[in-house]
C-alpha positions in Angstrom: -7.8 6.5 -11.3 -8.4 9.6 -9.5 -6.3 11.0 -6.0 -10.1 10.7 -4.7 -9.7 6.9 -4.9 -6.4 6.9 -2.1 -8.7 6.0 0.9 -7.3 4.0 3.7 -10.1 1.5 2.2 -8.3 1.8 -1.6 -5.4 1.2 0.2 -5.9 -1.9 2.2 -7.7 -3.2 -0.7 -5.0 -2.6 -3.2 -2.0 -4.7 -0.7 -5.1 -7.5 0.0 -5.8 -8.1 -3.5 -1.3 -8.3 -3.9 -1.2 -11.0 -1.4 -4.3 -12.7 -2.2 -6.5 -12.0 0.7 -9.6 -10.4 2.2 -8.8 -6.8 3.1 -10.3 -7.4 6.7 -7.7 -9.8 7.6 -4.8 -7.4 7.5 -4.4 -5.6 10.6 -3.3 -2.1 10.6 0.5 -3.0 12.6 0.6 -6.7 10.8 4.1 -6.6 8.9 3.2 -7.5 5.1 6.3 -9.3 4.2 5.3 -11.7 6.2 1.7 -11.7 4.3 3.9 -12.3 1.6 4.3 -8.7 -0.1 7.6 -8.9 -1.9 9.8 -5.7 -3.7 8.1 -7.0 -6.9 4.9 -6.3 -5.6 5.3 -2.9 -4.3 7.0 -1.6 -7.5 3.7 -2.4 -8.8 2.0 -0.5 -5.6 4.0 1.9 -5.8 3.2 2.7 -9.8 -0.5 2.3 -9.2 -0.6 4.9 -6.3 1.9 7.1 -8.0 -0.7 7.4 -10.8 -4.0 8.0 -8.2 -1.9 10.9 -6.9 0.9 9.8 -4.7 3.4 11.2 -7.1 5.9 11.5 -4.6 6.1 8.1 -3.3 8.9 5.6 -3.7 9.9 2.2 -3.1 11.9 2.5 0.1 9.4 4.6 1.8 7.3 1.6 2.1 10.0 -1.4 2.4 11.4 0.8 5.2 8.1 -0.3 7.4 6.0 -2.8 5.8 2.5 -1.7 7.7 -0.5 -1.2 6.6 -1.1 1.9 8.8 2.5 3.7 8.1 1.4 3.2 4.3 -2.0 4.2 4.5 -0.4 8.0 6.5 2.6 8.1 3.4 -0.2 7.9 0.5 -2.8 10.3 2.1 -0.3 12.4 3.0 1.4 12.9 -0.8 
């Protein structure tokens, strides 16, 4: 996987297909612990993004604010 994959899209579709839904139905503010994202879950996030050029990111970065928008600005930004 390539950095050029980290789209807001890759993104949303990456959390959807962790909590086993359609990426449309996740709003941008929606908390996703309550979508049912779990620490578990964004270990594995984290690794996956880490490796399509996120390097930089870590776990408490995104438990800090479970949203898909905050995420979306920490993994384009890396």
């Amino acid at each position: 996987m390539s950095s050029s994959t980290l789209t807001a899209e890759q993104v949303r579709a990456d959390v959807a297909a962790m909590v086993g839904c359609d990426p449309a139905e996740i709003t941008p503010d929606e908390n996703l612990f309550d979508l049912g994202l779990d620490s578990v879950r964004i270990m594995t996030l984290v690794e996956r993004w880490r490796e399509a050029g996120a390097p930089h990111l870590e776990v408490p970065d995104l438990a800090e604010r479970p949203e898909l928008a905050y995420w979306t600005t920490l993994v384009a930004a890396t």
